[in-house]
KOLBAFI-425489 format. One record per residue: residue number from 1; residue in three letters; x, y, z of N, C-alpha, C in turn. Coordinates in steps of 0.05 Angstrom, whole numbers, plus 5000, padded with zeros to 4 digits. Layout:
> NUM ALA X Y Z X Y Z X Y Z
...
REM end
This chain:
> 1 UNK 6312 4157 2204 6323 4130 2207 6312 4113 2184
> 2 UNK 6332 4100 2166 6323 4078 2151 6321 4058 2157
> 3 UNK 6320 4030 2153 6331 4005 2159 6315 3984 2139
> 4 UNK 6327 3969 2137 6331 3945 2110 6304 3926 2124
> 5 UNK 6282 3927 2116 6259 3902 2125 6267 3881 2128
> 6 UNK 6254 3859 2137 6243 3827 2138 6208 3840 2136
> 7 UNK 6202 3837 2109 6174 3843 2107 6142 3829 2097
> 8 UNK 6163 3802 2112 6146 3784 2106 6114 3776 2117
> 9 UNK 6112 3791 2149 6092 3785 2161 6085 3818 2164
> 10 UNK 6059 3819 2162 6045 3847 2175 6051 3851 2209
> 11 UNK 6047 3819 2222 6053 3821 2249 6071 3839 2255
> 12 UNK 6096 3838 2241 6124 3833 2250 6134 3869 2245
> 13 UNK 6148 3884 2258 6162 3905 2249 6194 3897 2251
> 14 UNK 6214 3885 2232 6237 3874 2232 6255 3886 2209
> 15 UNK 6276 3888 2224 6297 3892 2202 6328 3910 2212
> 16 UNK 6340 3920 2198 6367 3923 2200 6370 3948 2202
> 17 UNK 6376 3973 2218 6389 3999 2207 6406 3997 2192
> 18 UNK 6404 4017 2184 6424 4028 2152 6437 4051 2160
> 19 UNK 6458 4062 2154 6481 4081 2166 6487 4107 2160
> 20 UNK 6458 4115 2146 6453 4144 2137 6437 4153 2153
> 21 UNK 6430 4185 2149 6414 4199 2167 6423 4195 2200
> 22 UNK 6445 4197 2209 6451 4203 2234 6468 4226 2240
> 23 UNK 6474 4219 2265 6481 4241 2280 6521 4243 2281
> 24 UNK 6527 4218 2269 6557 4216 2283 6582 4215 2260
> 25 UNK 6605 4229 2268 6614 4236 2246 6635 4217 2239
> 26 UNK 6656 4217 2225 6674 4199 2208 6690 4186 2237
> 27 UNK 6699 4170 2235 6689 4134 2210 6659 4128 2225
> 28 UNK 6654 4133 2248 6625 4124 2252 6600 4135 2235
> 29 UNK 6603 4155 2216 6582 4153 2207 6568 4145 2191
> 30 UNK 6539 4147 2198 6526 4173 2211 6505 4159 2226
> 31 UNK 6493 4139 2227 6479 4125 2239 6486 4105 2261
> 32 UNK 6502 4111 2270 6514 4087 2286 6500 4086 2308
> 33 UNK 6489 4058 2320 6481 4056 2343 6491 4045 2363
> 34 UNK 6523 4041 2358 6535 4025 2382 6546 4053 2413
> 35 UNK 6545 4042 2430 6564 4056 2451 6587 4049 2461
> 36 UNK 6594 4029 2449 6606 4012 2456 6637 4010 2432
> 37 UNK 6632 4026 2409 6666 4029 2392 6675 4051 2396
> 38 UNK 6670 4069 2410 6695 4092 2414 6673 4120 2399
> 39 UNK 6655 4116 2390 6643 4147 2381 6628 4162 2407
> 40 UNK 6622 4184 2400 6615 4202 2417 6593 4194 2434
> 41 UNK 6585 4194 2460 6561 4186 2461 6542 4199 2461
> 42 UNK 6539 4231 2450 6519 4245 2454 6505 4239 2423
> 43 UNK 6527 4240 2404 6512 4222 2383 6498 4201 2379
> 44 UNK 6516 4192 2389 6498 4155 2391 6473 4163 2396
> 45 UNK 6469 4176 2425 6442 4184 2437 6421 4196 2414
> 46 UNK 6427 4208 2414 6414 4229 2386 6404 4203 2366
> 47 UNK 6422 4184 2351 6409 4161 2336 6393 4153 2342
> 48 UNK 6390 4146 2374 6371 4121 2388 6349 4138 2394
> 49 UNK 6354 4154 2398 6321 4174 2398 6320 4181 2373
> 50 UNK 6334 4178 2351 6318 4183 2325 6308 4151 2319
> 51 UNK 6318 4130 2328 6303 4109 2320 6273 4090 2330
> 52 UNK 6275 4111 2364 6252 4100 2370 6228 4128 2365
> 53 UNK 6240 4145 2362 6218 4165 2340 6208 4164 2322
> 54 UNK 6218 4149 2296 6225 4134 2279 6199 4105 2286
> 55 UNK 6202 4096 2303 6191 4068 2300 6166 4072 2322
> 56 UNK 6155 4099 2334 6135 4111 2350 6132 4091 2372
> 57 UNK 6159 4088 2394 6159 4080 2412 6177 4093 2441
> 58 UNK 6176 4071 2460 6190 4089 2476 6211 4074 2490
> 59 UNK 6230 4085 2499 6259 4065 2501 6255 4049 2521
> 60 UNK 6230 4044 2534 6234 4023 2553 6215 4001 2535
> 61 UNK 6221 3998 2516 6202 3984 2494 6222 3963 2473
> 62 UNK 6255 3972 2490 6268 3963 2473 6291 3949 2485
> 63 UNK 6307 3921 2481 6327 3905 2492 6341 3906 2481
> 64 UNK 6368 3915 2484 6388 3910 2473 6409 3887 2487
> 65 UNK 6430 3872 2470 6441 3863 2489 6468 3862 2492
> 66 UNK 6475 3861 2520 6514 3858 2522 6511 3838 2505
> 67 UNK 6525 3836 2486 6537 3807 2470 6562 3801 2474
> 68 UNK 6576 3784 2470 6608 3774 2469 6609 3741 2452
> 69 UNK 6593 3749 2434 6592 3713 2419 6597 3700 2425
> 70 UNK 6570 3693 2444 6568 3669 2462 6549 3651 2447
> 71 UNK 6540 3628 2463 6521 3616 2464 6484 3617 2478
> 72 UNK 6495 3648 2492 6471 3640 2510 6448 3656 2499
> 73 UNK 6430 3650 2507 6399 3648 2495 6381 3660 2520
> 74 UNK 6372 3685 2518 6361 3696 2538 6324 3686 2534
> 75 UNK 6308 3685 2541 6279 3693 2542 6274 3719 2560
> 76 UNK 6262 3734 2555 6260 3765 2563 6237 3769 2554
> 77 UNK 6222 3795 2574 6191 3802 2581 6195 3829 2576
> 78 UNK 6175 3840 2581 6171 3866 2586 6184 3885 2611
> 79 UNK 6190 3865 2632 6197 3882 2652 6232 3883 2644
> 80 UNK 6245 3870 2627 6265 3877 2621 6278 3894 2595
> 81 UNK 6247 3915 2593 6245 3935 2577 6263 3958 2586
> 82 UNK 6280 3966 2566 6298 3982 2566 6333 3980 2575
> 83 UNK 6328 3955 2583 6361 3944 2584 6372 3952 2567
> 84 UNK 6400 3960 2567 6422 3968 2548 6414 4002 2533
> 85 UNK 6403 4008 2539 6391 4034 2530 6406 4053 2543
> 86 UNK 6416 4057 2563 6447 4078 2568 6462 4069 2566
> 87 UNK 6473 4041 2564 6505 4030 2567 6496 3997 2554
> 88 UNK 6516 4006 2543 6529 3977 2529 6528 3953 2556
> 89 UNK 6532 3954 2575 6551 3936 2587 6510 3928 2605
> 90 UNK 6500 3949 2615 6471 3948 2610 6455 3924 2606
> 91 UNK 6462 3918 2583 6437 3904 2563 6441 3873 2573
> 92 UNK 6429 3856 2562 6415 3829 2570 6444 3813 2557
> 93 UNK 6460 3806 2584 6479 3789 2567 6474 3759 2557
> 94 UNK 6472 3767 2530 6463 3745 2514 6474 3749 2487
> 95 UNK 6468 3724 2470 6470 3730 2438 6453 3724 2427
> 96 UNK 6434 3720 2435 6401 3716 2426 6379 3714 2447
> 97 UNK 6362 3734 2434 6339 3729 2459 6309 3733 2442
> 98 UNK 6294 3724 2456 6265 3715 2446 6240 3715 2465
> 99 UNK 6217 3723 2459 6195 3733 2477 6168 3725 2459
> 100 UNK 6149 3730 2481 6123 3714 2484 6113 3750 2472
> 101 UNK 6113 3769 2484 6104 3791 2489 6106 3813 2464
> 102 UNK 6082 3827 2461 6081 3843 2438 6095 3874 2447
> 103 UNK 6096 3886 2418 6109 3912 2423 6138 3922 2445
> 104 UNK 6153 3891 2437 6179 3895 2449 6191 3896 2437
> 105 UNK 6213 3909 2427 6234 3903 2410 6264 3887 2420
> 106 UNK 6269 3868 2403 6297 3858 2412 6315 3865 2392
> 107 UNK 6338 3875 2410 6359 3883 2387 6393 3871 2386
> 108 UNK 6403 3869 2375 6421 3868 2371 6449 3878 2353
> 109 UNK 6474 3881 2369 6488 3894 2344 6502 3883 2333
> 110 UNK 6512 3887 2303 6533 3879 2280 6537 3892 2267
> 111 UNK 6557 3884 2244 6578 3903 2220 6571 3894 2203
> 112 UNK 6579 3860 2213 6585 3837 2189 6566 3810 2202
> 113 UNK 6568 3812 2229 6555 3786 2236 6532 3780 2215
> 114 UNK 6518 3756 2216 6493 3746 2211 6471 3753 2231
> 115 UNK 6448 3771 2228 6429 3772 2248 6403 3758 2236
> 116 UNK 6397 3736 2254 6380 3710 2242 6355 3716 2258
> 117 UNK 6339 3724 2245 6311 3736 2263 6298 3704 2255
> 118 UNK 6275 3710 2271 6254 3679 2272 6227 3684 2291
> 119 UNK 6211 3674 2279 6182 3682 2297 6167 3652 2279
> 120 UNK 6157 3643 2306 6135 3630 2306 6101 3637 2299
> 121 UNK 6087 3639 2288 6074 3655 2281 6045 3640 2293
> 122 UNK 6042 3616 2295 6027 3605 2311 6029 3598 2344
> 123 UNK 6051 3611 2353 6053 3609 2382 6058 3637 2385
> 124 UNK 6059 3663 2368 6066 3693 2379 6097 3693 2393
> 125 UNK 6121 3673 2377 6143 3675 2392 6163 3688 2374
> 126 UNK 6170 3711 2377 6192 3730 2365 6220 3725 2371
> 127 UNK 6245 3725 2365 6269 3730 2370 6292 3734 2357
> 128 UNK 6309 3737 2360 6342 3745 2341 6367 3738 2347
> 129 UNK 6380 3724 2332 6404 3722 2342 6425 3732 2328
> 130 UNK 6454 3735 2339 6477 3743 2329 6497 3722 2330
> 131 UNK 6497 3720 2310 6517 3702 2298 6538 3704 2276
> 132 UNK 6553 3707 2285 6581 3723 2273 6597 3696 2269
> 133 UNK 6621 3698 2262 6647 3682 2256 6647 3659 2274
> 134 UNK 6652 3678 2306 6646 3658 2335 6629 3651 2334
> 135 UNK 6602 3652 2335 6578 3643 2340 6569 3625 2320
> 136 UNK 6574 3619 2293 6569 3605 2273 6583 3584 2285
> 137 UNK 6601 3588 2292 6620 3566 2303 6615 3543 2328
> 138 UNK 6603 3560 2337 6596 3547 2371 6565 3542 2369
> 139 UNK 6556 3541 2341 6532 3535 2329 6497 3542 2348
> 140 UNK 6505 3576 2348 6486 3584 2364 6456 3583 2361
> 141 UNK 6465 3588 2322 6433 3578 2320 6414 3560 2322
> 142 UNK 6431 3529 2321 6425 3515 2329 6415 3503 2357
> 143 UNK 6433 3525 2374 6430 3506 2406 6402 3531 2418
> 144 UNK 6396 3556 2397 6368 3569 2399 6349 3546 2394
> 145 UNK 6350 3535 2367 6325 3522 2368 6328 3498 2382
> 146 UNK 6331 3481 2387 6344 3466 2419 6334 3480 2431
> 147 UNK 6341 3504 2447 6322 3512 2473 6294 3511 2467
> 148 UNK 6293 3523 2438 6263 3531 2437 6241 3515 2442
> 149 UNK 6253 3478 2419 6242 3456 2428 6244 3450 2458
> 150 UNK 6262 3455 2472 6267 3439 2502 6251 3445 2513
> 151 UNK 6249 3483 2519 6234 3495 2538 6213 3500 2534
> 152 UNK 6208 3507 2505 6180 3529 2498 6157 3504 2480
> 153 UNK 6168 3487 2474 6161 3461 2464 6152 3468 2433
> 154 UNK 6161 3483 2418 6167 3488 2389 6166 3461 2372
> 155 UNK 6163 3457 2352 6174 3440 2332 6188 3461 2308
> 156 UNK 6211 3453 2293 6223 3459 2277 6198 3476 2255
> 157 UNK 6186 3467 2246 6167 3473 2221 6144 3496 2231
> 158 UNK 6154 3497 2254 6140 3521 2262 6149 3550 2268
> 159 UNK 6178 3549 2266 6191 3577 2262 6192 3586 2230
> 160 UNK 6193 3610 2228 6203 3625 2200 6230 3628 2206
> 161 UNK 6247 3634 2191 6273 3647 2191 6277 3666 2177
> 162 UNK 6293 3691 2179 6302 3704 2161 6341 3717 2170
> 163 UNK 6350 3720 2144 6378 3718 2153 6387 3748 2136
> 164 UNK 6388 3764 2151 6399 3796 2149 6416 3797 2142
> 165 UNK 6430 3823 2133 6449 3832 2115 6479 3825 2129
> 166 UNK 6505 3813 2119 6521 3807 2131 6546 3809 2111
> 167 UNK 6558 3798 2127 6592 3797 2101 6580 3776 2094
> 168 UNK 6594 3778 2054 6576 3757 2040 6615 3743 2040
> 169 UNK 6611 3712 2028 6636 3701 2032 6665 3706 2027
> 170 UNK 6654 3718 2002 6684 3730 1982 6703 3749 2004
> 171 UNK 6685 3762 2023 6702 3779 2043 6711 3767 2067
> 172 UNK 6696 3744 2072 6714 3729 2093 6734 3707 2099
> 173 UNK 6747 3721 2086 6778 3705 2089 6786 3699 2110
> 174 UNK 6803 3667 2108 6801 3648 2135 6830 3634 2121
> 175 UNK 6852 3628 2146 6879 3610 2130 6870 3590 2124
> 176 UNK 6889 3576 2114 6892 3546 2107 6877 3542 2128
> 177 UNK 6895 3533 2152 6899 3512 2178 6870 3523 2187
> 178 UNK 6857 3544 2188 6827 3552 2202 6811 3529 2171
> 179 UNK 6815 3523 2159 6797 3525 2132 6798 3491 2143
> 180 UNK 6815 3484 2142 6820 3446 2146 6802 3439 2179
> 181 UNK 6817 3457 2205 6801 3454 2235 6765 3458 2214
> 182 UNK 6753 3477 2209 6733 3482 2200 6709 3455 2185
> 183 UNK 6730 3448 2175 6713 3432 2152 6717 3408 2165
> 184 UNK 6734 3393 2189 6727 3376 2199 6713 3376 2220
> 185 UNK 6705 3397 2226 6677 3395 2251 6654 3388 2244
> 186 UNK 6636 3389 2220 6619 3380 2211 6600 3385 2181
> 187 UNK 6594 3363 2176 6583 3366 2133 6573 3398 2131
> 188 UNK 6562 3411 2149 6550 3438 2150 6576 3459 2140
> 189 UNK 6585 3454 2167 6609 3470 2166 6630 3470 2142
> 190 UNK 6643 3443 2133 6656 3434 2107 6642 3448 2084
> 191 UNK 6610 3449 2075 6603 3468 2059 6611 3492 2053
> 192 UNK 6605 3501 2088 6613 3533 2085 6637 3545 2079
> 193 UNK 6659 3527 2070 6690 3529 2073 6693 3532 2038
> 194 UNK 6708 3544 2028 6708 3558 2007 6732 3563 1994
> 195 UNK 6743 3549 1972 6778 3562 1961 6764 3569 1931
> 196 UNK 6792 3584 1931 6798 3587 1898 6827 3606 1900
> 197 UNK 6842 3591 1884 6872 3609 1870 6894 3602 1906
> 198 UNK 6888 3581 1922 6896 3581 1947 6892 3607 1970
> 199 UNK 6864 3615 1970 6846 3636 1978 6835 3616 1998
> 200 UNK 6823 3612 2023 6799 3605 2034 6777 3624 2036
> 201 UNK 6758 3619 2039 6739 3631 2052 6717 3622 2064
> 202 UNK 6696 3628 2085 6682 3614 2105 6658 3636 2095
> 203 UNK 6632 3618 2089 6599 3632 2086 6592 3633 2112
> 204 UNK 6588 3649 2126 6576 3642 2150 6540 3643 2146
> 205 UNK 6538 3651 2134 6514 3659 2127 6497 3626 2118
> 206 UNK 6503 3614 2099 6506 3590 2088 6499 3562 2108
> 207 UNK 6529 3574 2129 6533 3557 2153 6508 3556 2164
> 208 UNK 6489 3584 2168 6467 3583 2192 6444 3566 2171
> 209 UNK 6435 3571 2147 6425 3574 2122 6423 3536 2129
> 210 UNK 6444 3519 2118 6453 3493 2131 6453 3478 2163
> 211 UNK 6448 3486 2180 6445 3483 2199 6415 3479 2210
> 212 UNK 6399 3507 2194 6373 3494 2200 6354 3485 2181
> 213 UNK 6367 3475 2160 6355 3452 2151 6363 3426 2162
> 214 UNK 6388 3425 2169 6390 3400 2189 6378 3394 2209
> 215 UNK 6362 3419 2220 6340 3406 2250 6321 3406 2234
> 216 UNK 6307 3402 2202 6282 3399 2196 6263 3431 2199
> 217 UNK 6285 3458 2188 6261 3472 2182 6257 3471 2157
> 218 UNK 6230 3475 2145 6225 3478 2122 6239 3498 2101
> 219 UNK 6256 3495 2076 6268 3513 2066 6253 3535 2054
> 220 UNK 6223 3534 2057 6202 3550 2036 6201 3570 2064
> 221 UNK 6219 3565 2097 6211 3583 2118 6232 3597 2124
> 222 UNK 6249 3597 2105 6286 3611 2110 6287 3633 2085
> 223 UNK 6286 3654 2093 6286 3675 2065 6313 3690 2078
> 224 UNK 6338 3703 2054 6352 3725 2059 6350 3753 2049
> 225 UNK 6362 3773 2062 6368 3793 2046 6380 3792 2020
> 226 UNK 6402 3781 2027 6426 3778 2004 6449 3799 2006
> 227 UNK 6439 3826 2026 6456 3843 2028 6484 3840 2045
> 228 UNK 6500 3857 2022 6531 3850 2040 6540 3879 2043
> 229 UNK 6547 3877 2074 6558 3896 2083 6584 3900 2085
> 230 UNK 6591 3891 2070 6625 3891 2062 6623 3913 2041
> 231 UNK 6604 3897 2019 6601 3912 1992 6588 3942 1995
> 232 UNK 6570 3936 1999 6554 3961 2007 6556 3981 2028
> 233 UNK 6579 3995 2019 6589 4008 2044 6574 4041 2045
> 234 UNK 6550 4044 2024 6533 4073 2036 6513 4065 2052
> 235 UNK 6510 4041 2050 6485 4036 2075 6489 4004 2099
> 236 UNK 6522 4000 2098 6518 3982 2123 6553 3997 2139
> 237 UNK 6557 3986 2160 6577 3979 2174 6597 3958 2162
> 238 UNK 6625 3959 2160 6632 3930 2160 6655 3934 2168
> 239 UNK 6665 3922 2192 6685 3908 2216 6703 3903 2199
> 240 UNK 6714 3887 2180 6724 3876 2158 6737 3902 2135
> 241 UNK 6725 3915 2133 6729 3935 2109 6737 3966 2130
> 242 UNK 6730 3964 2151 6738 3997 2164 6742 3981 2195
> 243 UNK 6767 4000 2197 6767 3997 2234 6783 4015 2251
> 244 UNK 6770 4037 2263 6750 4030 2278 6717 4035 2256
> 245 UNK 6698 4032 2258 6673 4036 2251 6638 4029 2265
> 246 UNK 6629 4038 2260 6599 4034 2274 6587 4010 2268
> 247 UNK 6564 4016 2286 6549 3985 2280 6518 3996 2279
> 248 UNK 6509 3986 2262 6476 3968 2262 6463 3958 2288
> 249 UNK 6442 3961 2281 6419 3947 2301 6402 3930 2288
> 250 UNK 6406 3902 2291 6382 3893 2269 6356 3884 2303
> 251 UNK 6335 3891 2286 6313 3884 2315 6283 3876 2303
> 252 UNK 6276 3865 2317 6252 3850 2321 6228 3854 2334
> 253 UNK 6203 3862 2330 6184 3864 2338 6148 3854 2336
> 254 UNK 6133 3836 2355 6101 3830 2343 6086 3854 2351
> 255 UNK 6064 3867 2334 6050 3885 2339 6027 3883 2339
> 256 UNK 6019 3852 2338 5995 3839 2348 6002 3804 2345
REM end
């Protein structure tokens, strides 16, 4: 099992699978970790025990979650170790979730989405979100850190961010009439909106990138990959470029 770092903290074990070295054959392959697009599941299986072999843990060590690009924002412990680990439908329905607790992994899947990891590093608070097309939209990342301040009593300048490999803009094409609704929802969003030659296109990436510098995080605490999984089709998924196709796990972990 490979996968693409966030290698910024020693704390932290974070980052993206990559779509080589698995078990599953055409168009899912070979690394695919979803159960959830139509591949075999004895493969799938085979990946997820090569990835927590791979990362010398054990599957009740690890959250996955039902997603449906939503808004909601789980907090999750240890006793909700191993959710989503036989079934898709399983896992923590959420589109981001975040924990106090070490040696958990939170995961989530995508092709193309944005997966926006973040850890507090003076409070030990880890988490990830998925934020795709929908979710950039319904401005998930934002209404995370909102909870985070509400509930967990965070200030902005105290998360890191990092923003994983995703469709970079040139591949997400959006009409007219989406491009105009878009850019009047808000100065964030109008950035992320994009022409040339009567082409639109939408950064989602940008969008999240913009968003939390608007709640005041520091930009020296927002680092990206830069990787596009559109482009880079020997080592990502992309929704956009193949369909049907596999998906990624990007995940998150403190190990002290």
């Amino acid at each position: 099992m490979k996968y693409t770092p966030w290698a910024q903290f020693s704390s932290l074990v974070a980052g993206t699978t990559q779509r080589v070295e698995g078990y599953s054959k055409a168009p899912f392959d070979s690394f695919n970790m979803a159960l959830q697009v139509g591949d075999d599941e004895a493969a799938v299986k085979m990946n997820r025990e090569d990835f927590i072999k791979n990362l010398d843990i054990k599957s009740n060590q690890v959250i996955f979650t039902h997603q449906s690009h939503s808004t909601v924002i789980r907090k999750v412990s240890r006793e909700d170790g191993g959710r989503g680990w036989t079934s898709f439908e399983n896992g923590i329905e959420a589109d981001a979730l975040y924990t106090f607790d070490t040696d958990l992994y939170l995961a989530i899947y995508h092709a193309d989405c944005v997966p926006v990891f973040f850890y507090a590093p003076s409070r030990g608070l880890i988490g990830i979100i998925h934020a795709g097309r929908q979710g950039t939209l319904k401005q998930v990342t934002a209404l995370t850190i909102a909870k985070l301040m509400d509930d967990e009593g965070l200030t902005p300048d105290e998360l890191f961010f990092h923003l994983g490999p995703s469709i970079s803009f040139s591949h997400e094409i959006i009409t007219e009439e989406e491009a105009k609704r878009i850019a009047a929802m808000s100065s964030q969003f109008r950035q992320g909106v994009k022409a040339t030659g009567g082409v639109y296109f939408l950064d989602t990436a940008l969008i999240n990138f913009l968003e939390l510098r608007k709640l005041n995080v520091p930009v020296n605490h927002i680092s990206s990959s830069f990787a596009c999984t559109y482009e880079d089709g020997d080592l990502y998924f992309s929704a956009r470029r193949d369909h049907p196709t596999g998906r990624m796990v990007s995940f998150i972990a403190r190990n002290k």
